[in-house]
Backbone as CSV, one residue per row, in Angstrom:
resi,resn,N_x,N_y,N_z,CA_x,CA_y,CA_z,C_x,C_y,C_z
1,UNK,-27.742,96.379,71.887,-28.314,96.577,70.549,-29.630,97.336,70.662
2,UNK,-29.564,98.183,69.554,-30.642,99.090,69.761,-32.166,98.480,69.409
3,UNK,-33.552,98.844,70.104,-34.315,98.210,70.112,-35.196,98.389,68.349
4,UNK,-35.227,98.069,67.736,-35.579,99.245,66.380,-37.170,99.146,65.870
5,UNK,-37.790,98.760,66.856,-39.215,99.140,66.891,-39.873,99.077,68.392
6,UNK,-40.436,100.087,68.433,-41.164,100.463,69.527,-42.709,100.984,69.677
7,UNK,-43.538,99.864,70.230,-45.237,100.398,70.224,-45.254,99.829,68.762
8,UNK,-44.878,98.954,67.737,-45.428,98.628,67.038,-44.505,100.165,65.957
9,UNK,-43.759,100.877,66.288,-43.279,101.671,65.032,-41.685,101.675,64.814
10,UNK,-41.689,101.724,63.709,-40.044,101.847,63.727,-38.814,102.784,64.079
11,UNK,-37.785,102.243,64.650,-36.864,103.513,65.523,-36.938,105.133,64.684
12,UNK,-36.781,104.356,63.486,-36.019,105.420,62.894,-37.014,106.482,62.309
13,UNK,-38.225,106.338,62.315,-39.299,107.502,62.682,-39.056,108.197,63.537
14,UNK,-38.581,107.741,64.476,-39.030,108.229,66.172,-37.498,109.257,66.291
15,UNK,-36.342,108.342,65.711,-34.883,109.138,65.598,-34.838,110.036,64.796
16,UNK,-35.760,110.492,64.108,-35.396,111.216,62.761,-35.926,112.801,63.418
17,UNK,-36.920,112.629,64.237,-37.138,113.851,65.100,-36.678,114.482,66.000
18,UNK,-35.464,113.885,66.308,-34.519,114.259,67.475,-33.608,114.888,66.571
19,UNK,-33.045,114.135,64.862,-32.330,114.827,64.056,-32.781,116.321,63.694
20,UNK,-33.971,116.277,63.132,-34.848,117.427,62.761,-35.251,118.775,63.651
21,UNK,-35.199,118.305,65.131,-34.797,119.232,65.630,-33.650,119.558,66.511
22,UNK,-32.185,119.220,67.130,-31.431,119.357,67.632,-30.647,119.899,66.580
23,UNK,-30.455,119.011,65.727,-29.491,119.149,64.773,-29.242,120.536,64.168
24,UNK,-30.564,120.888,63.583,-31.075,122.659,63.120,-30.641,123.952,64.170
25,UNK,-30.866,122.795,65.554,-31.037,123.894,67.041,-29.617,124.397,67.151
26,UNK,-28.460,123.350,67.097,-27.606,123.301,67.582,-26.785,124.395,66.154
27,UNK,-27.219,124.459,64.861,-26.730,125.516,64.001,-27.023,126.845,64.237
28,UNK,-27.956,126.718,64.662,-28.438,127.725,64.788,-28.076,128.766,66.172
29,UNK,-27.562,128.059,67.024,-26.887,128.344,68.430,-25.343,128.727,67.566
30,UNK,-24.690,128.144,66.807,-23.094,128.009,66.580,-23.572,129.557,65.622
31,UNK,-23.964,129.779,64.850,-24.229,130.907,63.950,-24.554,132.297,64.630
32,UNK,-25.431,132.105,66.450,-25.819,133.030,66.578,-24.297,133.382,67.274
33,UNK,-23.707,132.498,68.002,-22.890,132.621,68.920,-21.277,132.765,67.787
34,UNK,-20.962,133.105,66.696,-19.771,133.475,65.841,-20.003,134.819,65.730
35,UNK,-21.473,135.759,65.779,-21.369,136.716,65.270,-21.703,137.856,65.977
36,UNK,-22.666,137.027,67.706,-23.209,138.112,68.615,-22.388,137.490,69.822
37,UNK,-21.313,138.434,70.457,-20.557,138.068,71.627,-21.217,137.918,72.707
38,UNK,-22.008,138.768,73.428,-23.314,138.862,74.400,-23.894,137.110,74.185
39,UNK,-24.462,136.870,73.108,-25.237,135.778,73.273,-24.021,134.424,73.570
40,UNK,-22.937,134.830,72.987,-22.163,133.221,72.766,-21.661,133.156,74.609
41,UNK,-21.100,134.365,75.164,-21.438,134.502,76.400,-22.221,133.859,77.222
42,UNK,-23.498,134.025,77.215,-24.367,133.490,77.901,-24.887,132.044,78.014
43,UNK,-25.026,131.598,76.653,-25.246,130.351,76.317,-23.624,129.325,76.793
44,UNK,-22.801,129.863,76.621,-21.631,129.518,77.178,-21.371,127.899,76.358
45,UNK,-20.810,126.929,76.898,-20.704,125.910,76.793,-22.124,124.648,76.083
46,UNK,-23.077,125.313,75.829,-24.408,124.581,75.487,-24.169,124.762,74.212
47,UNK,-23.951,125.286,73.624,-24.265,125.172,71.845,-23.045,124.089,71.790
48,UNK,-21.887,123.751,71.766,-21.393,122.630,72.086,-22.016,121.038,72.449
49,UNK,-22.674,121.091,73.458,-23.400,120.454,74.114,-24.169,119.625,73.486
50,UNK,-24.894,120.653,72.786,-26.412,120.626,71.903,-25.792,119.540,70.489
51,UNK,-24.807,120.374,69.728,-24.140,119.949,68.459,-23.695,118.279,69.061
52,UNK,-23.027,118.151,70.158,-22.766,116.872,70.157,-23.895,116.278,70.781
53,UNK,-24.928,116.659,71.093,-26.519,115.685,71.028,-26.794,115.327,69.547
54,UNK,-26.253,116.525,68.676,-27.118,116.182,67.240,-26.005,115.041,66.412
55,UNK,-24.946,115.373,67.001,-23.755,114.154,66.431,-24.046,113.295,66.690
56,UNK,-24.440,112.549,67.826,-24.447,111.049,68.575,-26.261,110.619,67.645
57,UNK,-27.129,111.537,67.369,-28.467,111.569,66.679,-28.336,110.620,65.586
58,UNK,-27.221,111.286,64.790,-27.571,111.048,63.222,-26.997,109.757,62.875
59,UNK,-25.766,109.148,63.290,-25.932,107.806,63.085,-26.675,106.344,63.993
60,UNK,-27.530,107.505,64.805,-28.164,106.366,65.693,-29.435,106.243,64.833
61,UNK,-29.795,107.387,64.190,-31.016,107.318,62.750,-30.762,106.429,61.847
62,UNK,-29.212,106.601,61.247,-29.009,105.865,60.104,-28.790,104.570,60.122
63,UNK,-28.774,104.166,61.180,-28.124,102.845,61.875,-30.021,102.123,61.561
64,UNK,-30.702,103.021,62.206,-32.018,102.576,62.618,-32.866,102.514,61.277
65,UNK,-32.578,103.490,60.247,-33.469,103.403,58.944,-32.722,102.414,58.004
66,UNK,-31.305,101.828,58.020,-31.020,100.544,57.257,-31.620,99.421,57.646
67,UNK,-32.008,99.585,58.981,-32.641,98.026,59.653,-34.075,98.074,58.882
68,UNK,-34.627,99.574,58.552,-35.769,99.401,58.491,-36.258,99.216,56.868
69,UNK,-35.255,99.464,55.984,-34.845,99.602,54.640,-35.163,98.368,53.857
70,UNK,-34.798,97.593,55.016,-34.751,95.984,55.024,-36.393,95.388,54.805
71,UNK,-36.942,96.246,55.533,-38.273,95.638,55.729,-39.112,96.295,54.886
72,UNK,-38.894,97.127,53.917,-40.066,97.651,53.195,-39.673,97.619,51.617
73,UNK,-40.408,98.060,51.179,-40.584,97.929,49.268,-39.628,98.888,48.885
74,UNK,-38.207,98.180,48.093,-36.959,99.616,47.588,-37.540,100.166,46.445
75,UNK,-37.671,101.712,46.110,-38.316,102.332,45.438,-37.235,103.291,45.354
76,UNK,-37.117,103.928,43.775,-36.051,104.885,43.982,-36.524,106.238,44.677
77,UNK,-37.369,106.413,45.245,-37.506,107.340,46.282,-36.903,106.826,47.888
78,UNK,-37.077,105.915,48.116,-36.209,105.380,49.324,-35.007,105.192,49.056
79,UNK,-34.777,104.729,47.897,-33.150,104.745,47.481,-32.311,105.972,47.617
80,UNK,-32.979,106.915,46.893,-32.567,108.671,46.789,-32.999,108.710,48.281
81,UNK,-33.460,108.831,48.897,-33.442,109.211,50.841,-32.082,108.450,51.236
82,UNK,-32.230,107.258,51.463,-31.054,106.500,51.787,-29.710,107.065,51.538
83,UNK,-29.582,107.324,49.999,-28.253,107.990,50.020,-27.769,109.034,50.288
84,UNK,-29.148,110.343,50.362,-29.221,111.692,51.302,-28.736,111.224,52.449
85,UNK,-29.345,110.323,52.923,-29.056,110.558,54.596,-27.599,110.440,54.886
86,UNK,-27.160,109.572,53.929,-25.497,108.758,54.441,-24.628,109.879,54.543
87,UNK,-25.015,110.949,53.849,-24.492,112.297,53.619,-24.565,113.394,54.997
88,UNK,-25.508,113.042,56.044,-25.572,113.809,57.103,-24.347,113.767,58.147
89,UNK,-23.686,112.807,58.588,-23.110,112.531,59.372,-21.571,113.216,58.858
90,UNK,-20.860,113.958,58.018,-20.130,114.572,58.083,-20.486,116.324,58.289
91,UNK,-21.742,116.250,57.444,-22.030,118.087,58.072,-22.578,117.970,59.635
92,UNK,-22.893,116.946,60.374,-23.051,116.910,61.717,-22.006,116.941,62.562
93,UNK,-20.574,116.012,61.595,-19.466,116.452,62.832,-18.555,117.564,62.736
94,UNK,-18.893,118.199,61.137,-18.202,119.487,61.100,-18.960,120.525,62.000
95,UNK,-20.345,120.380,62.429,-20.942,121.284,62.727,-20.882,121.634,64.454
96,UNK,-20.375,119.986,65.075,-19.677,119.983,66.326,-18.369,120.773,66.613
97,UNK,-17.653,120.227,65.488,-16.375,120.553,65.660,-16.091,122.207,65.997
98,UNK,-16.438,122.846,64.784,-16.692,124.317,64.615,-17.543,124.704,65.869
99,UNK,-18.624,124.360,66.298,-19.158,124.785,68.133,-18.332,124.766,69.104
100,UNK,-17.272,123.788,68.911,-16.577,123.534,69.808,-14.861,124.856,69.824
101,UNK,-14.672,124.782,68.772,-13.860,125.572,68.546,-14.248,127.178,69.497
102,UNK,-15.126,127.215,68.332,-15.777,128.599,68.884,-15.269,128.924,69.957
103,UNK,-16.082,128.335,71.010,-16.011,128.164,72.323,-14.985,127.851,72.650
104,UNK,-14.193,127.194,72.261,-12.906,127.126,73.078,-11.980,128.500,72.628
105,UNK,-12.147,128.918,71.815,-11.365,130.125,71.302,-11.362,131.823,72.051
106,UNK,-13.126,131.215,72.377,-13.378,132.820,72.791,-12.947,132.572,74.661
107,UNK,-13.429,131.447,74.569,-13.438,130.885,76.217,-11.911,131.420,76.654
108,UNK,-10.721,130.946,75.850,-9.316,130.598,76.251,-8.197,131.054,75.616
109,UNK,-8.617,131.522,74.568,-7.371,132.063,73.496,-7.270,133.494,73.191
110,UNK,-8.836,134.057,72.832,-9.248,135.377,72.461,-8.476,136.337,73.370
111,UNK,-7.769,137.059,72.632,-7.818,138.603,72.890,-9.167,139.056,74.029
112,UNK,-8.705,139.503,74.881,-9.950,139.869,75.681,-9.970,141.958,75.510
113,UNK,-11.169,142.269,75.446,-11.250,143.896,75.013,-11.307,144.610,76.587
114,UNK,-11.055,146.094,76.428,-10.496,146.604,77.356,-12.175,147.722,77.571
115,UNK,-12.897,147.791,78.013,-14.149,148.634,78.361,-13.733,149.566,79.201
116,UNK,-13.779,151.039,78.744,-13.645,152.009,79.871,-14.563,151.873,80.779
117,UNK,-14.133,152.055,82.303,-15.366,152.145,83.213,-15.018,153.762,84.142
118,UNK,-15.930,154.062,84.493,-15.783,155.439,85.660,-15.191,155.302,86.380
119,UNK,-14.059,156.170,86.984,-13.798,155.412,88.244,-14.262,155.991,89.660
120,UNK,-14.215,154.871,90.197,-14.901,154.628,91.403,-14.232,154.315,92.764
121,UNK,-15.341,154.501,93.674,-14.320,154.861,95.241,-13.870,153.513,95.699
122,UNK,-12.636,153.872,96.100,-12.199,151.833,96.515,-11.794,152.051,98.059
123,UNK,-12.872,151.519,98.746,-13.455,151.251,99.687,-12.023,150.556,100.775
124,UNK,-11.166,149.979,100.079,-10.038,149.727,100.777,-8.837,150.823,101.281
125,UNK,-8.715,151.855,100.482,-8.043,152.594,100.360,-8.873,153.904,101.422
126,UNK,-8.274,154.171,102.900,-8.916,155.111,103.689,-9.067,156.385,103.262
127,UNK,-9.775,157.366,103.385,-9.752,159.345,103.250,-9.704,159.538,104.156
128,UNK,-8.268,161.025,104.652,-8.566,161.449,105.539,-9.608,162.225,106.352
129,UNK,-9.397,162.679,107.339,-10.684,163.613,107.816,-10.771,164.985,107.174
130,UNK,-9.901,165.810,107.251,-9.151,166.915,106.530,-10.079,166.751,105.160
131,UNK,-9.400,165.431,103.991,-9.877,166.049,102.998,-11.743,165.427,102.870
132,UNK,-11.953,165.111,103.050,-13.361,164.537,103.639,-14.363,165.939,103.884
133,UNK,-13.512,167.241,104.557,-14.211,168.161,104.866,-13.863,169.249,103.884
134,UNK,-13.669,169.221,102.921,-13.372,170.376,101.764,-11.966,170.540,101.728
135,UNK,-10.758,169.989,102.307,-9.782,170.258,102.343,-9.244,171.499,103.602
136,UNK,-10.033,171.465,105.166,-9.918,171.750,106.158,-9.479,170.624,106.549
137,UNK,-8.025,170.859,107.470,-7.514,170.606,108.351,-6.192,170.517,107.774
138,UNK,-5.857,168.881,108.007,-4.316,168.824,107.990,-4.588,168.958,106.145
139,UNK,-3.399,169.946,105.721,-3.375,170.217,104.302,-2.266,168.940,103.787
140,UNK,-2.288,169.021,102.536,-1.673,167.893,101.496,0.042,167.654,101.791
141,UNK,0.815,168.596,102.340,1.943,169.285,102.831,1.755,167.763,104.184
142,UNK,0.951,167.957,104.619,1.010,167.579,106.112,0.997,166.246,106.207
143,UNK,-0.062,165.334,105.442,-1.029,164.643,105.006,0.676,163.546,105.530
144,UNK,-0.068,162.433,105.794,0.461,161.028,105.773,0.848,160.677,104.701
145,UNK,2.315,159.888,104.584,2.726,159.724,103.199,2.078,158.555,102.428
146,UNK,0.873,157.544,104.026,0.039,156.471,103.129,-0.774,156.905,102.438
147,UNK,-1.346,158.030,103.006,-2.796,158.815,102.085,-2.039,159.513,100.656
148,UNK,-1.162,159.916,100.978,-0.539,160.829,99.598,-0.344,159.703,98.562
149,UNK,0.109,158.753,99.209,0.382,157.540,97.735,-0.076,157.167,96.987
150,UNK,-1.266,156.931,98.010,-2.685,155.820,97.691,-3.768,156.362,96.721
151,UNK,-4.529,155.944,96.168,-5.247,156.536,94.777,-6.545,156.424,95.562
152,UNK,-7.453,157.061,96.373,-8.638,156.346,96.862,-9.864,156.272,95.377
153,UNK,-9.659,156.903,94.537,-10.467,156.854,93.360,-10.035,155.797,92.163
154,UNK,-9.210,154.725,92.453,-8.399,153.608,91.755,-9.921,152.809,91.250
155,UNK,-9.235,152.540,90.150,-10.710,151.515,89.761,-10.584,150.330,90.545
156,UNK,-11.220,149.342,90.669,-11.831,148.320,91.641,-11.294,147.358,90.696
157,UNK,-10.618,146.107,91.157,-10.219,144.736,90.602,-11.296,144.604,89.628
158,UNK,-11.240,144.089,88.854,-12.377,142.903,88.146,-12.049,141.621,87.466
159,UNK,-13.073,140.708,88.046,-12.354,139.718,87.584,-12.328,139.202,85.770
160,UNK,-11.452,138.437,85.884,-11.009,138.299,84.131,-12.733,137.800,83.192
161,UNK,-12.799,138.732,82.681,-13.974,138.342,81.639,-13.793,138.393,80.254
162,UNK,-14.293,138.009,79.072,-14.102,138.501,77.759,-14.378,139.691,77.334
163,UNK,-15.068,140.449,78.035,-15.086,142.303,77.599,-14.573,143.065,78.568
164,UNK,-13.674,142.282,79.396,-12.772,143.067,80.338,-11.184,142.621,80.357
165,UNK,-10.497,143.654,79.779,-8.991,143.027,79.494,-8.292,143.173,81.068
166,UNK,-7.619,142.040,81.752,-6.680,142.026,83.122,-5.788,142.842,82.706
167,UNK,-5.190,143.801,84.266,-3.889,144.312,83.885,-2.725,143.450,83.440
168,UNK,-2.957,142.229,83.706,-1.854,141.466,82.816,-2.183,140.598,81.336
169,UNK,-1.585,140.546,80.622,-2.622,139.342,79.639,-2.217,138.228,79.876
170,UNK,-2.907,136.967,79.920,-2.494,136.052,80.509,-1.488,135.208,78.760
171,UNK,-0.293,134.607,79.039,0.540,134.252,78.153,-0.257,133.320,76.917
172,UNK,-1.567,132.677,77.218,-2.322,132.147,76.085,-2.999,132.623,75.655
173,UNK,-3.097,133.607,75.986,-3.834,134.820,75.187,-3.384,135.488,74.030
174,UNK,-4.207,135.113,72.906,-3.685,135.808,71.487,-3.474,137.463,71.593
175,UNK,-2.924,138.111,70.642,-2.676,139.124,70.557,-4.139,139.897,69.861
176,UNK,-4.363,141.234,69.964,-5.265,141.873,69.060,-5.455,141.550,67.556
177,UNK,-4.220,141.531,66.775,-4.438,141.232,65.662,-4.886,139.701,65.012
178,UNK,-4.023,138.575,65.909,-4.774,137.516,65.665,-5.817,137.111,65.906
179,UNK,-6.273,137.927,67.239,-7.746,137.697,67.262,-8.809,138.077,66.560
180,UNK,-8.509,139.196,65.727,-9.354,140.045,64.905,-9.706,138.760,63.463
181,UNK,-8.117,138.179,62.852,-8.255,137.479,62.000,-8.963,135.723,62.427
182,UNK,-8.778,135.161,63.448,-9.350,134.275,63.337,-10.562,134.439,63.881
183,UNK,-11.117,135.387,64.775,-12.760,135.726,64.552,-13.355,136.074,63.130
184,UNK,-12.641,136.456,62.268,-13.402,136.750,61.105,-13.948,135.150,60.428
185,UNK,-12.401,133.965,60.442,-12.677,133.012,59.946,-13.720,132.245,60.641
186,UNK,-14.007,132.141,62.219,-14.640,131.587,62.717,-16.095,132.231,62.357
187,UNK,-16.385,133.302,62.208,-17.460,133.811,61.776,-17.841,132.905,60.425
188,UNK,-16.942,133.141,59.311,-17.358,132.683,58.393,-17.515,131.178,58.115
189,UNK,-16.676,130.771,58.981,-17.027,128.564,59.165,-18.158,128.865,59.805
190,UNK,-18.491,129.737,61.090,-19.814,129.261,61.617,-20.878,129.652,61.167
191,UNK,-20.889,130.147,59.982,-22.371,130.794,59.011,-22.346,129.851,57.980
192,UNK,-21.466,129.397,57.377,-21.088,128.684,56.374,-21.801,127.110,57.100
193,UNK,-21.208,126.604,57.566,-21.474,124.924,58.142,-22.695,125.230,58.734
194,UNK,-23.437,126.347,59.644,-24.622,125.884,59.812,-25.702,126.409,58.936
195,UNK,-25.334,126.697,57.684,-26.336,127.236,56.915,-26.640,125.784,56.258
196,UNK,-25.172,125.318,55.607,-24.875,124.591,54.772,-25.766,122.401,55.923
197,UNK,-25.426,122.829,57.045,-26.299,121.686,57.745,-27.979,121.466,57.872
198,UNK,-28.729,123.056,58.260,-29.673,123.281,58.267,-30.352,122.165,56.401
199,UNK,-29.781,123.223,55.368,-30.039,122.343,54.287,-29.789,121.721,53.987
200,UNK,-29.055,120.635,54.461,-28.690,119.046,54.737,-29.959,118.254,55.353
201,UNK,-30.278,119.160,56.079,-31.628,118.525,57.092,-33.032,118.394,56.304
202,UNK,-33.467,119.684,55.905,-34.247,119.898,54.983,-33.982,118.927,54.104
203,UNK,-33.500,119.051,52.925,-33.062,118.367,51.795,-33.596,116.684,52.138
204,UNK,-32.808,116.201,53.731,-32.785,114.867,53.562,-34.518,114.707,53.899
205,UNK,-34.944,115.512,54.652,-36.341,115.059,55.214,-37.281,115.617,54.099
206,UNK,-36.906,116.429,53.220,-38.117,116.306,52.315,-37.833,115.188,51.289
207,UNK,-37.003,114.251,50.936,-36.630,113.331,50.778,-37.375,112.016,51.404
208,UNK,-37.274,111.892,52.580,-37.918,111.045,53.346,-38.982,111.085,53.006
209,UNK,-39.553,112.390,53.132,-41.473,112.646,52.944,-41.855,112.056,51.793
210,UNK,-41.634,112.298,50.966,-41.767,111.980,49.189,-41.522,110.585,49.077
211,UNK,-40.525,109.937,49.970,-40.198,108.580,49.521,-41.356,107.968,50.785
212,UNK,-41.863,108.394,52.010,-43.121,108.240,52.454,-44.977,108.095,51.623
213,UNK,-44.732,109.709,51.356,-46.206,110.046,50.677,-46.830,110.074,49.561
214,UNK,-45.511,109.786,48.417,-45.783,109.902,47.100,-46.766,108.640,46.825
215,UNK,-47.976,109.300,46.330,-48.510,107.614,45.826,-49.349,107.183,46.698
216,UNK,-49.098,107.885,47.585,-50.010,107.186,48.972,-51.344,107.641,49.692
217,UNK,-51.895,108.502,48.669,-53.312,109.077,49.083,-53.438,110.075,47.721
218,UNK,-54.836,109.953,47.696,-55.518,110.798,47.088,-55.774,112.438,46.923
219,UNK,-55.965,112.957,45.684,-55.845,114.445,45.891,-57.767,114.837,46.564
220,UNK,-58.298,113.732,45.946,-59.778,113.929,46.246,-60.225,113.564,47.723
221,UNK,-60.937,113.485,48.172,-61.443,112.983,49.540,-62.217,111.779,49.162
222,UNK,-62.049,110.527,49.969,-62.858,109.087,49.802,-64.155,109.120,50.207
């Protein structure tokens, strides 16, 4: 059981700042990562991560501000907070869910794109001496039928990335066109839910404040 005061203050002060900022962080990671490939790349698996830090957050808050609900004067400003808050915990697990997707989509399903590259000398594949020297000596006529086969200017393996399509596609791999359409939708759930969470957050904590400060000090100085 959770401890719900600590140093003399109550949990759910102390939880409400872990909401206020993970929660925002973790939208804000899912939004950048639907619309800039480079970044969702890099960050990889963490905006996930993050979103389910801010999931496990919000009912460990709400859990912690009913205990504390208990102990202070009900005012319909705490009342109106109270029922804001009860409201967080579904835009928190839509906001997982959709991170998670993401990422699993681009990670494992996506269409991967095909980047021209230069091509380049492949170091496996020998040159003879002949053509090495301007095409003195043994001529093309003459030439070994391994050298005639062989491409020494073949592009170089690379391994499977999301802006590098394999010569094979691997069989769970969507096609071009479906990938085009469910990146659009994922774009638009992941702008949508973390716009729509961010002001969930806001909303509930200026809520809190008001049902805190209203009333509770002076406009003048004592």
């Amino acid at each position: 059981m959770l401890p719900y005061e600590i140093n003399g203050l109550p949990l759910h002060i102390l939880l409400v700042h872990v909401v206020v900022i993970v929660v925002p962080a973790g939208a804000i990671l899912t939004a950048l990562g639907a619309v800039w490939p480079a970044f969702r790349r890099k960050v990889g698996i963490l905006t996930p991560i993050v979103t389910l830090i801010g999931l496990v957050s919000v009912p460990l808050a709400t859990n912690a501000g009913e205990w504390l609900q208990e102990r202070i004067a009900s005012t319909p400003l705490v009342l109106a907070h109270v029922a804001l808050g009860e409201t967080m915990l579904p835009w928190a697990v839509a906001q997982f869910v959709v991170a998670t997707v993401i990422w699993a989509w681009y990670r494992f399903f996506a269409a991967v794109r095909r980047t021209p590259e230069p091509p380049q000398r492949n170091a496996s594949v020998p040159v003879p001496a002949g053509a090495a020297a301007g095409g003195s000596g043994t001529s093309g006529a003459e030439a070994s039928p391994a050298y005639a086969s062989a491409d020494p200017f073949a592009p170089a393996a690379t391994p499977d990335a999301e802006d590098h399509e394999p010569s094979l596609t691997p069989p769970n791999r969507a096609s071009a066109q479906v990938s085009a359409i469910v990146s659009i939708v994922l774009i638009v759930a992941g702008l949508g839910i973390s716009a729509g969470t961010v002001m969930k957050v806001v909303q509930i904590g200026e809520s809190g404040s008001q049902a805190v400060w209203s009333g509770s000090f002076s406009d003048q100085p004592r």
